[in-house]
C-alpha positions as CSV (number, residue, x, y, z in Angstrom):
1,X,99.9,65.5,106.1
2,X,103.3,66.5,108.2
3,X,102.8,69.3,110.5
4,X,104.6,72.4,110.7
5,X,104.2,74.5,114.1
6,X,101.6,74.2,116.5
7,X,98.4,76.5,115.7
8,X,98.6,79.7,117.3
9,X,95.6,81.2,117.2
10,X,93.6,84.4,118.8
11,X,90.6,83.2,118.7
12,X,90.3,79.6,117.2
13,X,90.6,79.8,113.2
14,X,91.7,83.2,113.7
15,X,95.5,84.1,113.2
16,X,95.9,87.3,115.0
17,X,93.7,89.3,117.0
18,X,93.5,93.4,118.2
19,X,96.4,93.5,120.9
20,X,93.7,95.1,123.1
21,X,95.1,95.2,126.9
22,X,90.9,95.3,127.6
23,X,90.2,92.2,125.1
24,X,88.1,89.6,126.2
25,X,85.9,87.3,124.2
26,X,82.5,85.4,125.3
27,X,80.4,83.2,122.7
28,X,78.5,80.4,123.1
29,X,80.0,76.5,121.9
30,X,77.4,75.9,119.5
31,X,78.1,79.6,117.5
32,X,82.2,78.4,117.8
33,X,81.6,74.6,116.8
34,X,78.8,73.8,115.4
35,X,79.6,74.6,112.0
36,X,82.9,72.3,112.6
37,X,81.1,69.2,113.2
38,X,81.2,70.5,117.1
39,X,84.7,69.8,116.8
40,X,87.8,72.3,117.7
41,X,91.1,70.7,116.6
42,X,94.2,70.9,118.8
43,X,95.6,74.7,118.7
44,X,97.2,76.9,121.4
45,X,96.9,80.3,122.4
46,X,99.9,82.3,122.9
47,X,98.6,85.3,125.0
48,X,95.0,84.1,126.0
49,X,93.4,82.3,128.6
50,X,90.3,80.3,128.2
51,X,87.9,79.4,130.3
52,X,85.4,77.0,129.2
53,X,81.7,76.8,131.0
54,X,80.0,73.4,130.4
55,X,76.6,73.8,131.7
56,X,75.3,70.6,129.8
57,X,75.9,68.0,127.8
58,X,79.5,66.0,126.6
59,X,83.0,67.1,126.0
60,X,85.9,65.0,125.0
61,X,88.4,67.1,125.9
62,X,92.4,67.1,125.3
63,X,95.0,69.1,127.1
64,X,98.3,68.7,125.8
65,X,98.4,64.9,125.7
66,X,96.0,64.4,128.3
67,X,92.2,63.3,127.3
68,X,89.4,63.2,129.5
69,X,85.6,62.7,128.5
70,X,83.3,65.3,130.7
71,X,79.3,65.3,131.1
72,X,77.2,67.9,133.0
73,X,78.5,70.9,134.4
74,X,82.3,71.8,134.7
75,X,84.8,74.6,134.1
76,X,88.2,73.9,132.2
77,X,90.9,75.9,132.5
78,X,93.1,76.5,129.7
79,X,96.2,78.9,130.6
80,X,98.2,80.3,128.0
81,X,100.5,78.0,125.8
82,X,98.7,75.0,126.5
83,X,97.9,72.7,123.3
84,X,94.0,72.2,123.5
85,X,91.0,70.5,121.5
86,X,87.6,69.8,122.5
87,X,84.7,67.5,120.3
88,X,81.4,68.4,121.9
89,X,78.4,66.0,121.9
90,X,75.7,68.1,119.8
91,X,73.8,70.7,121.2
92,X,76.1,71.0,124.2
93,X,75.4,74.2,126.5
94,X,78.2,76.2,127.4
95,X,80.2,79.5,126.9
96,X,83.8,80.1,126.0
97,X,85.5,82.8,127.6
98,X,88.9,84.3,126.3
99,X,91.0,86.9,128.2
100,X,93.8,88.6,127.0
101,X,96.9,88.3,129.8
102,X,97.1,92.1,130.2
103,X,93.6,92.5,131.7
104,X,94.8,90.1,134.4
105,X,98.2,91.8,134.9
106,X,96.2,94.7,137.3
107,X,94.5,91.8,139.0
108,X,98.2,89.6,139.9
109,X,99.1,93.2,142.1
110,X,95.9,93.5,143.9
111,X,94.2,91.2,146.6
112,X,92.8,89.4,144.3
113,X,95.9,87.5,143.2
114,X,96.5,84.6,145.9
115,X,93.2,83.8,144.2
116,X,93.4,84.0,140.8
117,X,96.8,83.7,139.9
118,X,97.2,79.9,141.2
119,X,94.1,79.1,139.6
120,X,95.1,80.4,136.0
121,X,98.5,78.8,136.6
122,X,97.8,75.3,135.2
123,X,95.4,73.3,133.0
124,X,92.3,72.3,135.5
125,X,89.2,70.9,135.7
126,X,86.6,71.7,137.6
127,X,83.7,69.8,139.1
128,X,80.3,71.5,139.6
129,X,77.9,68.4,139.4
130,X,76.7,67.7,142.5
131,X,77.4,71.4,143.4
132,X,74.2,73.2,141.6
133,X,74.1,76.1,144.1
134,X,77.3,76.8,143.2
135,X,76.7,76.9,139.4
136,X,73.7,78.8,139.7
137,X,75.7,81.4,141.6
138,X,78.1,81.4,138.2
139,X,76.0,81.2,135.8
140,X,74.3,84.7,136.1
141,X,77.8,85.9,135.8
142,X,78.4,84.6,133.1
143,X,75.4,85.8,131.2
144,X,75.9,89.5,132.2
145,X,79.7,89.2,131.3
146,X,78.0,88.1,127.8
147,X,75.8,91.3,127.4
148,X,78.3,93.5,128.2
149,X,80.0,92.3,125.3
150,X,76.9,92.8,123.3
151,X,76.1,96.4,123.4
152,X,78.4,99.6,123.8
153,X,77.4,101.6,127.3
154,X,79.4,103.6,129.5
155,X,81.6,101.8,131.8
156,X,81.6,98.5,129.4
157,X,85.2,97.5,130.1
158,X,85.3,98.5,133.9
159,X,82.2,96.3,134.3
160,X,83.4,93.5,132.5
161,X,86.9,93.5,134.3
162,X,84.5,93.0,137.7
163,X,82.3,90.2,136.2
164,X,85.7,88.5,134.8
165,X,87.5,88.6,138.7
166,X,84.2,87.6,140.1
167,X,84.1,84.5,137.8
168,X,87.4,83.6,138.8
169,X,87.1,83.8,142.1
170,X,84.0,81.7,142.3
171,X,86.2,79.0,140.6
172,X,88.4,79.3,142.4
173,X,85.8,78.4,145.7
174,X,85.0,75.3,143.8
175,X,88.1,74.3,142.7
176,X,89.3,74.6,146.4
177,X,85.8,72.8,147.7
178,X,87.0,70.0,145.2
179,X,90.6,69.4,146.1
180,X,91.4,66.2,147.7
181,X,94.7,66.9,148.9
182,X,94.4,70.6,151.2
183,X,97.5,72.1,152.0
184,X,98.5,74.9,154.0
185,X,96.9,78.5,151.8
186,X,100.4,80.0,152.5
187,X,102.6,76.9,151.3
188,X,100.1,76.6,148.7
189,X,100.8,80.1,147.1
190,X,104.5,79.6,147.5
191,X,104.6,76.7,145.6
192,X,102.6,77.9,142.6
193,X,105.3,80.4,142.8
194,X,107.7,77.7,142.1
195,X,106.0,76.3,139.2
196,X,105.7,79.8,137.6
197,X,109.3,80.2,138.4
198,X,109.6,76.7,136.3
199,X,107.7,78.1,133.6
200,X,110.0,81.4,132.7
201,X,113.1,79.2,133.3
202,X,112.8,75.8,132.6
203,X,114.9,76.6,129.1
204,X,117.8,78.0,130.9
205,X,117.8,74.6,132.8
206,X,117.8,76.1,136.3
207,X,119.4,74.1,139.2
208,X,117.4,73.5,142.3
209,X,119.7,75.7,143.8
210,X,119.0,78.4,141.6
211,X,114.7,78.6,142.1
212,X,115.8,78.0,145.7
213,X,117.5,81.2,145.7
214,X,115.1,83.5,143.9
215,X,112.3,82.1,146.2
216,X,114.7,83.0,149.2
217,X,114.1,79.5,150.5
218,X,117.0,76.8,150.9
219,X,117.1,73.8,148.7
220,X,115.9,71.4,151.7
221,X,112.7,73.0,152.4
222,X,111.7,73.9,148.7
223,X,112.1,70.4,148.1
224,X,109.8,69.0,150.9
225,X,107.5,72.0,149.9
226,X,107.3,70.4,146.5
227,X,107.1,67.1,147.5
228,X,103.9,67.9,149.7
229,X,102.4,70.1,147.2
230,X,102.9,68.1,144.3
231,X,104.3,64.8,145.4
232,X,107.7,65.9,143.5
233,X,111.1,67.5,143.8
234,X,111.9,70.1,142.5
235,X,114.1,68.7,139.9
236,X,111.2,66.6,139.0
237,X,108.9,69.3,138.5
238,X,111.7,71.0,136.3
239,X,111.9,67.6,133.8
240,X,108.7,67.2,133.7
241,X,108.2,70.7,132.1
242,X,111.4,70.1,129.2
243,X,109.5,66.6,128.9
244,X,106.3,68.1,128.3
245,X,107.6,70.7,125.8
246,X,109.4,68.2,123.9
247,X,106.5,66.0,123.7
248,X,104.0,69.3,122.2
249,X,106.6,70.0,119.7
250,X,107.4,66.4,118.2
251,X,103.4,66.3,118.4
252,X,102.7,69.0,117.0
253,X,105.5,70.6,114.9
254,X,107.6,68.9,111.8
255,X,111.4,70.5,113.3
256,X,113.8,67.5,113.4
257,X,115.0,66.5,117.1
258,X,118.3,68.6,117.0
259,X,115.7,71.8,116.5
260,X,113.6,70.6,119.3
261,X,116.7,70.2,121.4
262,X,118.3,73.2,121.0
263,X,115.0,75.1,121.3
264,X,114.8,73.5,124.9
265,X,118.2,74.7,125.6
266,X,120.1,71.7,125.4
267,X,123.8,71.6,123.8
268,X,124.0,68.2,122.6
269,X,121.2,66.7,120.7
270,X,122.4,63.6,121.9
271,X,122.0,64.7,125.6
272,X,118.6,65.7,125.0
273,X,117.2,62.0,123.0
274,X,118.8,60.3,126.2
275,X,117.2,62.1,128.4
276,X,113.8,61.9,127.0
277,X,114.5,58.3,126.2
278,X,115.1,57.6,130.2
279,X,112.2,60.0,130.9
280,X,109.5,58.0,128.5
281,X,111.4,54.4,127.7
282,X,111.6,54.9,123.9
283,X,113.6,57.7,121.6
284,X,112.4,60.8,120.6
285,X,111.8,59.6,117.1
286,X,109.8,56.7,117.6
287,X,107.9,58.8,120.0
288,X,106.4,61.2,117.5
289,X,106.0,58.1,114.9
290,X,103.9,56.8,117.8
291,X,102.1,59.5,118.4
292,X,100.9,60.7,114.9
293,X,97.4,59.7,114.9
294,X,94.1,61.6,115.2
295,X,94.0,62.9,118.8
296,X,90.5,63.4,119.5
C-alpha cells in the first residue's frame, strides 16, 4: 500500500485531541500496545512531546530513520514532529507521558528553561541502568504524576505542571551524568539555540550569516561553537536538517519529489535531487524505492 502523509496523531490512533493549553497524558505501555501486538507503528506528533519511561523489559525503538534496540531502564525523548515507532517485548514496564507544547511555554521563561528546553530540543536516549538511585528518585514521580490524572481534586493541573518540570529536570541530571562529550553549560545553551534557530528556518534556507546575526555572534565563532558542540558547521547542521526532512517525507508520504522540493523551499526540483544525491550517494527516487520496507 502507497502512503499518503505521515500520521499525525494526538494521541497514537487518535486524530485530534482537546487543544488544552493544560493537556497532558500518562498511561501505561501495556494499556497503549498491548492490544496492537505491543507494537506502535511509525506516526508523529505535531504539537506533543513524549516521554517514554522504560522501567523493564525490551524496546525496539525507531526515531526517524534511526533504530536502536533498548533493555532495562531508559527514558526516550521524543520532541514534537519527530517520526516515531516502538515494538515492545511483552509485558514490558513503562509509562508514556504526552505534553501538549503550551504547558511548557510558561516553563521556556522561567529558570527552569536552561534545563528543560535543551533537553526537549532533540530525540534522546537516556541511560538509567547502572544508575538505580537515580530511577528510584523518578519513578515516584512518575506515579504521582499518574494519579493526578486519575481523580479530579483541587489544584490537579498546578500539581501536575510541578511533577511534569520535576521529571524533566531529573532527566535532564542523567542525561548530563551520561554525556561523554561536556562542554561549557553556557556554550552549551547557546548552541541548542542554534539548532532551534535551524529548526524555524531551515525552509527559508538561512545563510550562516544570517543565524550568525540573529544569535548576535559572528560567523567565525558560531562556527567553532558548532563544531565543538556538535562536531559540525553550521552549514552542516543546516543540510542535515533539509536532508532529514526530505528523507521523512519520501519515507513516509506518496508527494512526488518536485512536491517534496518545493515544500523544503527549494526552486528547482532539480537543485534539490542533486543535492540530496551528493548528500546520500543515490537520487531521491531510488532512495524511497529503497526504503519502502517494514521499518520496525
Amino acid at each position: 500500500m502507497q502512503k499518503s502523509n505521515i500520521p499525525h496523531f494526538g494521541l497514537y490512533g487518535e486524530s485530534s485531541w482537546i487543544n488544552d493549553p493544560e493537556f497532558f497524558h500518562i498511561e501505561d505501555i501495556e494499556s497503549r500496545s498491548g492490544d496492537l501486538g505491543w507494537k506502535i507503528n511509525p506516526h508523529r506528533h505535531a504539537q506533543l512531546f513524549q516521554i517514554l519511561i522504560l522501567k523493564s523489559g525490551e524496546v525496539k525503538v525507531q526515531l526517524d530513520e534511526q533504530q536502536h534496540k533498548l533493555q532495562g531502564a531508559w527514558a526516550i525523548i521524543v520532541p514534537a514532529g519527530v517520526v516515531h515507532g516502538f515494538r515492545f517485548a511483552p509485558d514490558t514496564d513503562g509509562r508514556v507521558i504526552s505534553i501538549a507544547e503550551p504547558l511548557l511555554e510558561d516553563a521556556y521563561k522561567e529558570k527552569a528553561a536552561k534545563f528543560i528546553q535543551p533537553l526537549l530540543s532533540q530525540a534522546c536516549y537516556i541511560d538509567f541502568n547502572g544508575h538505580r538511585n537515580m530511577f528510584s528518585e523518578l519513578w515516584p514521580l512518575i506515579q504521582q504524576l499518574e494519579s493526578e490524572s486519575s481523580f479530579i481534586r483541587e489544584g490537579r493541573a498546578l500539581m501536575s505542571e510541578y511533577l511534569i518540570k520535576a521529571i524533566l529536570l531529573l532527566l535532564h541530571r542523567q542525561h548530563v551524568n551520561g554525556e561523554s562529550n561536556v562542554t561549557n553549560k553556557t556554550e552549551n545553551s547557546y548552541a541548542h539555540q542554534l539548532k532551534e534557530l535551524i529548526e524555524k528556518h531551515y525552509r527559508e534556507h538561512w545563510s550562516s550569516n544570517q543565524y550568525a546575526d540573529a544569535l548576535g555572534s559572528s560567523t567565525s565563532r558560531l562556527n567553532r561553537l558548532s563544531k565543538t558542540t556538535f562536531n559540525q558547521s553550521v552549514l552542516d547542521l543546516i543540510h542535515d536538517r533539509v536532508l532529514l526532512e526530505a528523507k521523512r517525507s519520501l519515507i513516509y508520504t506518496a508527494r512526488s519529489v518536485e512536491e517534496i522540493s518545493y515544500d523544503l523551499g527549494f526552486k528547482d526540483p532539480g537543485y534539490f535531487s542533486r543535492f540530496f544525491k551528493r548528500s546520500t550517494g543515490i537520487p531521491p527516487g531510488k532512495f524511497r524505492v529503497l526504503s519502502n520496507q517494514p521499518s520496525i
